[in-house]
C-alpha positions in Angstrom: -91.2 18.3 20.8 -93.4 21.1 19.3 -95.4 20.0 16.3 -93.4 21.4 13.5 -90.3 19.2 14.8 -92.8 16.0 14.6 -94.6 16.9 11.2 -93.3 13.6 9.3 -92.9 15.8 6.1 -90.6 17.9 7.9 -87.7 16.8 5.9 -88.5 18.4 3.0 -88.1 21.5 4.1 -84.5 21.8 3.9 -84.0 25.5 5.2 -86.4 27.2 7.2 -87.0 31.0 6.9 -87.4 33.0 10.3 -90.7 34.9 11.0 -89.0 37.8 10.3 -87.6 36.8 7.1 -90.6 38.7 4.7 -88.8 42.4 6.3 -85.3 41.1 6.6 -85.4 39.9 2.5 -86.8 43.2 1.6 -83.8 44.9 3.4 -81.0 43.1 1.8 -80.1 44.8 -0.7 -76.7 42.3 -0.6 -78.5 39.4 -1.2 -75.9 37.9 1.2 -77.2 35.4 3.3 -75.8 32.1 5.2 -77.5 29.3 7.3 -78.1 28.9 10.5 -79.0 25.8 12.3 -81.4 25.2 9.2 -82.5 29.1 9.0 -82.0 31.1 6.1 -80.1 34.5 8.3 -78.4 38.0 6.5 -75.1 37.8 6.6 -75.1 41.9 5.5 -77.9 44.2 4.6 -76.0 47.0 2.5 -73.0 48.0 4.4 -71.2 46.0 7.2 -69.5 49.3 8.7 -72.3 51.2 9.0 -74.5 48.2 10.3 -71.8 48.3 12.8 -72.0 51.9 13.4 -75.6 51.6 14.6 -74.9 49.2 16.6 -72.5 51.0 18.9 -73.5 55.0 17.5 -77.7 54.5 17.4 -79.7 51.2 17.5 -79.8 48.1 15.0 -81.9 45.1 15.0 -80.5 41.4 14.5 -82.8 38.4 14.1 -82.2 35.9 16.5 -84.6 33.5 15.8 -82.7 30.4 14.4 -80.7 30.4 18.0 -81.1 27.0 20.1 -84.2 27.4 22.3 -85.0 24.5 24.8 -88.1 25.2 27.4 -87.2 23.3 30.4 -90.3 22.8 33.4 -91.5 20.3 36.3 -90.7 19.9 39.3 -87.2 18.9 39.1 -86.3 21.7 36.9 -84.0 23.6 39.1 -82.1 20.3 40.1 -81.9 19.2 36.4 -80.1 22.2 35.8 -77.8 22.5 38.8 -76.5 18.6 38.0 -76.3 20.0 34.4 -74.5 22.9 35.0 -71.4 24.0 36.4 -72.7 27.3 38.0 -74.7 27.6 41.0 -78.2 27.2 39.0 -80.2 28.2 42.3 -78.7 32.2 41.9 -80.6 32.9 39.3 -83.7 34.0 40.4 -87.0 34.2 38.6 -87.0 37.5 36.1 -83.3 36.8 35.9 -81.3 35.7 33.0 -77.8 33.8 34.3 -74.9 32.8 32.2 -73.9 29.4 32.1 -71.7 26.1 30.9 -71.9 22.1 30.9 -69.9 19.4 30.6 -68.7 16.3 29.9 -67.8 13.8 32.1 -64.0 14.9 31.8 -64.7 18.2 32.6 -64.7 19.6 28.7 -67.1 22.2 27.5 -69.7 20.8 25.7 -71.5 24.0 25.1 -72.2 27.6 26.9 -75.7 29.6 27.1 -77.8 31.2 28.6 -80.8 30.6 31.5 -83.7 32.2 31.4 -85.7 31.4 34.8 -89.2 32.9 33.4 -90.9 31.4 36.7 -90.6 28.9 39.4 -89.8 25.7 37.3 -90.0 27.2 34.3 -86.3 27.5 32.5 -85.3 28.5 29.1 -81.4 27.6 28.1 -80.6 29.0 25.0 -77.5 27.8 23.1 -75.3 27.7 20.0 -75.4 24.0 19.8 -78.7 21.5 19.5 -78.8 20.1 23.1 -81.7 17.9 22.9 -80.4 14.8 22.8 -77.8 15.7 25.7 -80.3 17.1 27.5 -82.7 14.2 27.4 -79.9 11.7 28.4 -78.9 13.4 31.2 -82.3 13.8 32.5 -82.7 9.9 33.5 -84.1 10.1 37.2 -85.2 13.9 36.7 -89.0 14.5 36.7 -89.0 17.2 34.2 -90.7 18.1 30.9 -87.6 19.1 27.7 -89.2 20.9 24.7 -87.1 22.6 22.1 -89.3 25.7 21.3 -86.8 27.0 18.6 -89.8 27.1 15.9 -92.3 28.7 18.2 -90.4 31.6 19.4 -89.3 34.6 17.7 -86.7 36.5 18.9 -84.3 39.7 18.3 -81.4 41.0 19.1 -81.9 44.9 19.4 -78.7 46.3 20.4 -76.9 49.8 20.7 -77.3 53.5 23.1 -80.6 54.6 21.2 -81.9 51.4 22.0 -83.7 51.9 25.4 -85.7 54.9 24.1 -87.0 52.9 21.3 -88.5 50.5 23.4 -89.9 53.3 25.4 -91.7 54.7 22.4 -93.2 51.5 21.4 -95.1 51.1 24.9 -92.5 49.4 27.1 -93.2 52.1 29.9 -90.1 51.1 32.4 -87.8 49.4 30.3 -84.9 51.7 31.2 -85.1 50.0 34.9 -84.4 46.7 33.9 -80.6 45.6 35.0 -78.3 43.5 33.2 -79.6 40.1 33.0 -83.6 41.1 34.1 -86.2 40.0 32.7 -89.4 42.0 31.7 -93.1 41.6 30.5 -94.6 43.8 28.5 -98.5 43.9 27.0 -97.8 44.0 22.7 -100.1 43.7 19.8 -102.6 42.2 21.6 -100.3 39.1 23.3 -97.0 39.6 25.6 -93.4 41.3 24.9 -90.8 39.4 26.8 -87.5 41.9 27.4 -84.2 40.2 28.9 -81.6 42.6 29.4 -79.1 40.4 27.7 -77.1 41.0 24.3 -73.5 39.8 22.4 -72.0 43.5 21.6 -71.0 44.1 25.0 -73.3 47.8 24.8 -76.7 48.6 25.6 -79.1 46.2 24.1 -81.5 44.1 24.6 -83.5 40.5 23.5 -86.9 41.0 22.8 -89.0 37.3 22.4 -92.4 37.0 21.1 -94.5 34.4 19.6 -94.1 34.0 15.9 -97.9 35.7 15.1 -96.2 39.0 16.7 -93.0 39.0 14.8 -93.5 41.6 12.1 -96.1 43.5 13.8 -92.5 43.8 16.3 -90.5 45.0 13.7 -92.5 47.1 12.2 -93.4 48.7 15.6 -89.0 49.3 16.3 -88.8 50.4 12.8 -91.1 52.8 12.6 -90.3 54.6 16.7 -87.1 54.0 15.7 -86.4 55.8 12.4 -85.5 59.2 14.2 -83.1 57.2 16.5 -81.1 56.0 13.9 -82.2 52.6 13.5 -81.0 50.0 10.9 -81.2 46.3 10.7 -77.4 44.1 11.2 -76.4 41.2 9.7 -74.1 38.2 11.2 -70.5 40.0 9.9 -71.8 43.3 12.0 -72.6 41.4 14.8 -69.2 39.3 14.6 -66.9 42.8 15.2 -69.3 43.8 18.2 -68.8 40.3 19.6 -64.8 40.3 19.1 -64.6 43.4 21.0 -66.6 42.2 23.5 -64.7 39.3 24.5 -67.3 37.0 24.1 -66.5 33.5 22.6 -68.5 31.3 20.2 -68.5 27.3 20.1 -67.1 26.0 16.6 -65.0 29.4 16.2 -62.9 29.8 20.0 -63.7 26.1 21.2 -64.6 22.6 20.0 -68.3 21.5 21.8 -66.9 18.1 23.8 -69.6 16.1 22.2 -68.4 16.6 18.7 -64.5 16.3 19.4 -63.1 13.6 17.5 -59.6 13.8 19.5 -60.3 14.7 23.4 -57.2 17.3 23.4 -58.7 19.3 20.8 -61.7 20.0 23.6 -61.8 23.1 26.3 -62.5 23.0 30.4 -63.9 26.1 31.8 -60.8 27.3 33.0 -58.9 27.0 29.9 -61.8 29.6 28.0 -61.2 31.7 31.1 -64.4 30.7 32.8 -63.1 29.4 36.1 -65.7 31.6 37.5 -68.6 29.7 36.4 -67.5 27.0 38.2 -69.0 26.2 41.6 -67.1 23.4 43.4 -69.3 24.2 46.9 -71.9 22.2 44.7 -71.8 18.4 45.7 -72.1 17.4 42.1 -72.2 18.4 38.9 -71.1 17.0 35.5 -67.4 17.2 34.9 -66.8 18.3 38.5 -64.4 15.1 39.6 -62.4 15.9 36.2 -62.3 20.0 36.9 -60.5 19.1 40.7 -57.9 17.6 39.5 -57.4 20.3 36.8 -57.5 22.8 39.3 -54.5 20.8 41.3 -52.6 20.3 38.4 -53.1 23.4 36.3 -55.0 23.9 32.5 -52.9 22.8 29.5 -54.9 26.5 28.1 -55.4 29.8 28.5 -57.6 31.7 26.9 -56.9 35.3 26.2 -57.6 38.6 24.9 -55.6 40.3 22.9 -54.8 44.0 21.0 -52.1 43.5 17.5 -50.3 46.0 16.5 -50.1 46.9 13.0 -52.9 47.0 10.4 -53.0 43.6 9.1 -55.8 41.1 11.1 -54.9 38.3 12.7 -57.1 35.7 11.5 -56.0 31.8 11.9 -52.3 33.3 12.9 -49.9 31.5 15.2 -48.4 32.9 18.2 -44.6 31.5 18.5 -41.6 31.8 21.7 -39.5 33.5 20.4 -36.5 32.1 23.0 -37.6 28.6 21.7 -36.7 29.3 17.9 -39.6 29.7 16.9 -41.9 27.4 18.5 -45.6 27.9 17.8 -47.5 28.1 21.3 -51.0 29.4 20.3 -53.5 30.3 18.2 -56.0 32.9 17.4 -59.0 32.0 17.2 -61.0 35.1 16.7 -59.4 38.1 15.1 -61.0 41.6 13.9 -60.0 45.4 13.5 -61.6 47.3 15.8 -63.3 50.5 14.2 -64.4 51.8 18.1 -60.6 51.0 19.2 -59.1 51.3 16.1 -56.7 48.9 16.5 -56.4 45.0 15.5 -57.6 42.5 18.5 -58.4 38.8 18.8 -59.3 36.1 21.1 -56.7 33.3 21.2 -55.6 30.1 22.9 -52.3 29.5 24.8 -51.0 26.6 25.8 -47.1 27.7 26.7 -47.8 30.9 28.5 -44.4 32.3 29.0 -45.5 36.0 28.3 -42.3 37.5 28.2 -41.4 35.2 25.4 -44.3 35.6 23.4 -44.3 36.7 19.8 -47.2 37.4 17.3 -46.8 36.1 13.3 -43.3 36.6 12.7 -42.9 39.8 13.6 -41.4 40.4 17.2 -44.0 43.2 19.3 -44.7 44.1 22.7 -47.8 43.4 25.1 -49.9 44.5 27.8 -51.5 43.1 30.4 -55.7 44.4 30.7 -58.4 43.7 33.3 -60.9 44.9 31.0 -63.4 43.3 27.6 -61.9 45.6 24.7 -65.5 46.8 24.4 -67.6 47.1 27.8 -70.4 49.6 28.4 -70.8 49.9 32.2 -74.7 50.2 33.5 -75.9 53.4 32.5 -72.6 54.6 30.6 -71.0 55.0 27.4 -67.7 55.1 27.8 -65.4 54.3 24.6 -63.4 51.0 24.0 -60.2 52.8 24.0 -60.7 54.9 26.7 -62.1 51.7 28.5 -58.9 49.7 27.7 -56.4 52.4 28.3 -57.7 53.0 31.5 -57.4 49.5 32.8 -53.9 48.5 31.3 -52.0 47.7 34.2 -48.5 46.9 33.4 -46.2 45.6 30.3 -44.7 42.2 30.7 -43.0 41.6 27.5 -41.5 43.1 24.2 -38.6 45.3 23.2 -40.9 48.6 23.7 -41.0 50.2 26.5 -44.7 51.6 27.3 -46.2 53.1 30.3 -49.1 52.3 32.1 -51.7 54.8 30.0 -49.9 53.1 26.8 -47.8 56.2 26.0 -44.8 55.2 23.4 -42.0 56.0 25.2 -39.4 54.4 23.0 -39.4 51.5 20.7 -36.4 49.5 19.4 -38.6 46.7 18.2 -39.9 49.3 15.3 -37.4 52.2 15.7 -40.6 54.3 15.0 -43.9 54.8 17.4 -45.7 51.6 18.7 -49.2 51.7 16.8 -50.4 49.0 19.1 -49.7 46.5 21.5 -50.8 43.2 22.5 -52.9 42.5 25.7 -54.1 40.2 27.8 -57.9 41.3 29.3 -59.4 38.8 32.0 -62.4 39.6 34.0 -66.1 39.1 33.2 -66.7 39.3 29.7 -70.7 38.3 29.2 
């Protein structure tokens, strides 16, 4: 491990602050802050809206430091993480960046990330969770070298339309070629500027990683070439609404890590978060991968879905109940948010009775919508709108007393006796 990790005094630091922390405390003017992973991180600068606003209107900066960093080389590298991981590891391809789960060895979700292949048997997964310890156990007969770097790396998250030209400005000649999920290099102050094409708002944006020297000359660099493209900095809350509309999922809020389960029922497969197709079953083996066969056989006891509420009042920690079965509760949200780009109420939630046509939100009765579509998704080189984005992509209605047509046009409603604000829907498809 690196040698902060191994100083024997460590412990005495109870909460670290991030290398960016001497800009990010001068720009709180909250004073509202939370920890992560042992990192002191804002929660809100001075307005959670219009931190949001930049994010999807101009450009905003989040630190990203305290995230789970593990540096993962030698020669078995690649078939370390392709026993690891559900996914075909061998796709991603050096300068790429590939989405990714592992699991247990009954096929539960122990925790999702991201790979970074930065060269020939040279990996980076990054994660929510610590995965050292996993990590190391599971690499018994691997020759390979397992560091977490989460100390020695600083990173942002630098997100939003404006974003690009920032980067530009600041010397990153050619940034605006990079595709989702490439990775860039980049000469800066004197060391080197890695770029991935990666983010969790579901626009533009991108993750800029440096070494920890480089960290405020980095933010002082986007802050000053970014102050005529509307920059700002955005706290966890900001980033939480982007993510929501997104469709993205988050361990500890939409599933229980398998490690850390105390009962085995209250942990996720793949399929049942809706990631069926980031599992690879033309791989010999893989963790979980006896376990995930016979689930595909016999069907998921979940299904994870998207969904957009009407009415004004968030969804957070609601039940969803069948109505034909008096009542019964048959899912939960697990994510819930208004949505100032669709400006409508939407959530992420887990079903285990999918019966759509009987499905009911809180204990009011309301109609849904099926969607093929994240409630927030900027195509490559586009802008398009969340509602425009969602509207276009709702496909049919498959339950409720309304009756809606395919654009999501109130025709008539005898659930409200009044016009249908909203509607709840379904989205599937690739989310991250």
């Amino acid at each position: 491990m690196n040698d902060l990790m191994n100083q024997k005094e460590h412990f005495r630091t109870a909460v670290y602050q991030t290398p960016f922390h001497p800009r990010t405390s001068a720009l709180n003017k909250l004073n509202v802050w939370h920890r992560w992973k042992d990192y002191t991180v804002s929660d809100a600068y001075y307005n959670v809206a219009l931190e949001y606003a930049a994010i999807r209107n101009a450009c905003a900066v989040f630190d990203l430091s305290p995230m789970t960093k593990h540096r993962i080389t030698g020669p078995d590298a690649l078939a370390f993480l392709d026993r690891l991981m559900t996914r075909d590891v061998s796709k991603i391809k050096p300068g790429k960046v590939g989405y990714a789960v592992w699991c247990d060895d009954n096929g539960r979700v122990i925790d999702d990330g991201t790979i970074f292949h930065l060269k020939p048997g040279d990996y980076r997964l990054c994660s929510q969770e610590r995965q050292l310890e996993w990590l190391d156990r599971s690499a018994f007969g691997f020759d390979v070298n397992l560091v977490e770097e989460t100390h020695d790396v600083a990173c942002v998250a630098f997100q939003g339309p404006t974003s690009c030209a920032v980067l530009k400005a600041i010397g990153c000649t050619g940034v605006e070629n990079l595709k989702p999920f490439d990775i860039g290099y980049w000469p800066f102050a004197g060391g080197e500027l890695m770029i991935s094409r990666t983010g969790f708002t579901g626009d533009l944006g991108y993750e800029l990683w440096t070494d920890n020297s480089r960290a405020l000359p980095l933010w002082d660099a986007l802050f000053d070439k970014g102050a005529i493209h509307g920059i700002r900095p955005m706290g966890t809350n900001a980033l939480e609404i982007a993510r929501i509309e997104a469709g993205f999922m988050q361990a500890h809020v939409d599933f229980l890590p398998a490690d850390q389960a105390i009962h085995l029922d209250r942990s996720r497969s793949p399929f049942e978060l809706d990631l069926g197709r980031l599992v690879d079953f033309k791989k010999p083996n893989f963790n979980g991968r006896r376990a995930l066969l016979e689930e595909q056989k016999r069907g998921s006891r979940y299904r994870f879905v998207r969904l957009e509420i009407a009415g004004n009042k968030v969804a957070k920690a609601a039940y969803i109940y069948n109505r034909e079965r008096k009542g019964e509760v048959v899912g939960t949200v697990t994510s819930a948010q208004w949505s100032p780009s669709a400006k409508t109420n939407i959530a992420l939630a887990s079903l285990h009775d999918f019966d759509p046509a009987h499905l009911t939100f809180l204990e009011q009765r309301r109609c849904f919508g099926v969607v093929t579509a994240p409630i927030h998704h900027i195509p490559d080189q586009q802008a398009r709108r969340v509602g425009q984005v969602w509207r276009d992509n709702c496909i049919e209605i498959i339950g409720g007393e309304g009756i809606i047509d395919s654009r999501l046009r109130c025709i008539r409603s005898v659930c409200s006796r009044r016009h249908v604000n909203g509607i709840i829907g379904i989205a599937h498809g690739l989310f991250r």
